[in-house]
N, C-alpha and C positions, 0 to 999 in steps of 0.2 A: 201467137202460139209457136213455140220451139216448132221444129220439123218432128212432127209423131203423127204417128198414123187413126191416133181418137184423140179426142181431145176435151174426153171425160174427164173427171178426176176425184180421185176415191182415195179415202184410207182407212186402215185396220188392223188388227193382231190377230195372229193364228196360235190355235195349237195350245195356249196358255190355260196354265188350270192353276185355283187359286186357294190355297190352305188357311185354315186359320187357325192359328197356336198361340195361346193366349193373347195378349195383345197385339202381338204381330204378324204379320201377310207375307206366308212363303209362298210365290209364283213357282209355278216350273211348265216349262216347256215340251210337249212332247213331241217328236221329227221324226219320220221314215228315214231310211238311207238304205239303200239295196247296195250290193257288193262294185258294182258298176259305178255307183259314186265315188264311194268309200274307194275303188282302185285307181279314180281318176282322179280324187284327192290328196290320197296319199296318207288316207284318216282309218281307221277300224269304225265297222260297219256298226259296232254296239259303244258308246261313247258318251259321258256324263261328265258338265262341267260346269262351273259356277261364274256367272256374268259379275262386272266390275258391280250392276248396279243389284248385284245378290240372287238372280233369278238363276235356278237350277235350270240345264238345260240336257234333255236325255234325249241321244238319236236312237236308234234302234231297228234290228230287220224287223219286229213282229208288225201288225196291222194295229193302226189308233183306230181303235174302237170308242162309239159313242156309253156309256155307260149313267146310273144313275147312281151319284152321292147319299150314301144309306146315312151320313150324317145332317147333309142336309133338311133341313126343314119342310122344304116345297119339293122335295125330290128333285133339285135343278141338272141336266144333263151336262154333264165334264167329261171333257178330252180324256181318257187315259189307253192304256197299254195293255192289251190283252196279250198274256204270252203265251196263251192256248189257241191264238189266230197262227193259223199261216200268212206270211209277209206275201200282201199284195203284191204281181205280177206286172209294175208300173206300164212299163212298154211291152207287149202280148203281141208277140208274130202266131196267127191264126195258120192251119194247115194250107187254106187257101191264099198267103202271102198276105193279106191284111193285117197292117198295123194296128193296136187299138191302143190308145194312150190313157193315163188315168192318173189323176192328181188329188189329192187330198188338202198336201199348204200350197200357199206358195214357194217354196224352196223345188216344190215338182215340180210346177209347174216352168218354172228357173232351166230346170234341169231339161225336162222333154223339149221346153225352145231351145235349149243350146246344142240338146243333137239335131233337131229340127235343120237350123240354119246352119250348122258343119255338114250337115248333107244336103244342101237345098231343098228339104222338103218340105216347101210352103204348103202344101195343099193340104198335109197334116196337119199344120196351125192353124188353118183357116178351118176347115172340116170339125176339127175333135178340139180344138185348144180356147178358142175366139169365144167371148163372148155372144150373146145373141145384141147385147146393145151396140156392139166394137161394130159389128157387121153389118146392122142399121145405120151406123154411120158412116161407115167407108163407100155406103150402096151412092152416095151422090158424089164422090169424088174418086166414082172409078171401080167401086168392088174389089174383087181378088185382082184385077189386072195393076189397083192401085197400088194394094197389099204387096201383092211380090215383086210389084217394082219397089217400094220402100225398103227390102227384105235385099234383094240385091245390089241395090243403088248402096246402101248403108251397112251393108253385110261385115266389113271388116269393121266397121264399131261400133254396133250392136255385137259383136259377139266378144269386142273386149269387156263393154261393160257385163254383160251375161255370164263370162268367166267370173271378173270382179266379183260381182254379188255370190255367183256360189263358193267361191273361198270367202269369205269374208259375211255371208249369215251367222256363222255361230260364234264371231271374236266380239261383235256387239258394231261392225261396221257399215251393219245394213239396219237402216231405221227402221220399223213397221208400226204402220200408226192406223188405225181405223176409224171410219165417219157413220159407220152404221155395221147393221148384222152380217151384209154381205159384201158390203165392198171394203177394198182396202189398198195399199199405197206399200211399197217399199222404195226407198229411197239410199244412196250409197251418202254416208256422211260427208261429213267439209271435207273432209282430209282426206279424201277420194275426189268427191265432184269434179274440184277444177281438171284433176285428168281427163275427164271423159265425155265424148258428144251428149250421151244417155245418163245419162245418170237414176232417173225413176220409171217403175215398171208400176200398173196398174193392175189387180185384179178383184175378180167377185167370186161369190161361193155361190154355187146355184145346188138345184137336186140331183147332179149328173156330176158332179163333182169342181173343184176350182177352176174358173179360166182365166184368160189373159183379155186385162180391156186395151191397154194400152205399152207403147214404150218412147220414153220420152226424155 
């Protein structure tokens, strides 16, 4: 196994809702993006744009709501975009100085690790971010002590690849493939990889929101 800290491994697709017009299947994507990305990208926080392999991609402040397709047959539940939500509060500093993190794809979850580890704050990754499997696995090779030595030991290339993937989600440079309903796999394509120690992030969708299994 590469040097990562689980050594699960999952894949899957977020966020994707899927139309159908006459014969043919228009995908589109729906992303969060709070102002705080959007300035640290250099992108507008409201942004729609069309993948090489035709898949509409819309980010947006409001909150992805789960809704039901009144076309649908079986009422199946799809991603979409309520714009009478108020845009989720990703990162929440409480009165009492607690942080409270909160992720929906993983492009958040992308996002909350790379302030994480530009502030050393492992305990936030481990606490709010980590899977419950990540942290059954780490428990025989050390636990959190393992954790944040990984997290410092590897700190300045985990966070090149970490940058990487958040520019490079929405040009079609970050693969996301899925092997079931909650896990899933992002991956930086060929023409990334050989630059980078890391190259794929692992995560699951649980009832408390997206977290992180793996980085590898």
């Amino acid at each position: 196994m590469k040097i990562a800290f689980f050594s699960l491994s999952f894949i899957s697709f977020c966020g994707g809702v899927f139309f159908q017009i006459g014969c043919a299947v228009e995908r589109t994507e729906y992303h969060y993006r709070s102002q705080s990305e959007a300035d640290s990208i250099g992108r507008p926080v409201d942004e729609t744009f069309v993948k090489a392999d035709g898949t509409k991609v819309v980010y947006s402040s409001k909150r992805p709501e789960i809704v039901k397709d009144p076309n649908s047959a079986d009422g199946a539940a799809e991603v979409a975009v309520d714009p009478n939500q108020p845009a989720i509060d990703l990162r929440e500093k409480k009165a009492s100085g607690d942080i409270v993190l909160r992720a929906i794809f993983p492009e958040q979850v992308v996002d909350h690790v790379t302030e994480c580890v530009r502030n050393e704050e492992y305990d936030l990754i481990w606490n709010q971010l980590l899977s419950a499997g990540a942290k059954s696995d780490l428990e025989g090779r050390g636990g959190r002590k393992y954790f944040t030595t990984f997290f410092t030991t590897n700190r300045k290339e985990v966070m090149a690849t970490l940058n990487c993937m958040k520019i490079n989600f929405k040009n079609g440079h970050v693969i996301i493939r899925k092997s079931d309903d909650t896990h899933m796999m992002a991956q930086l394509d060929s023409t990334l990889r050989k630059n980078y120690k890391f190259t794929t992030m692992e995560f699951e969708s649980t009832p408390t929101g997206m977290k992180l299994v793996s980085i590898r």
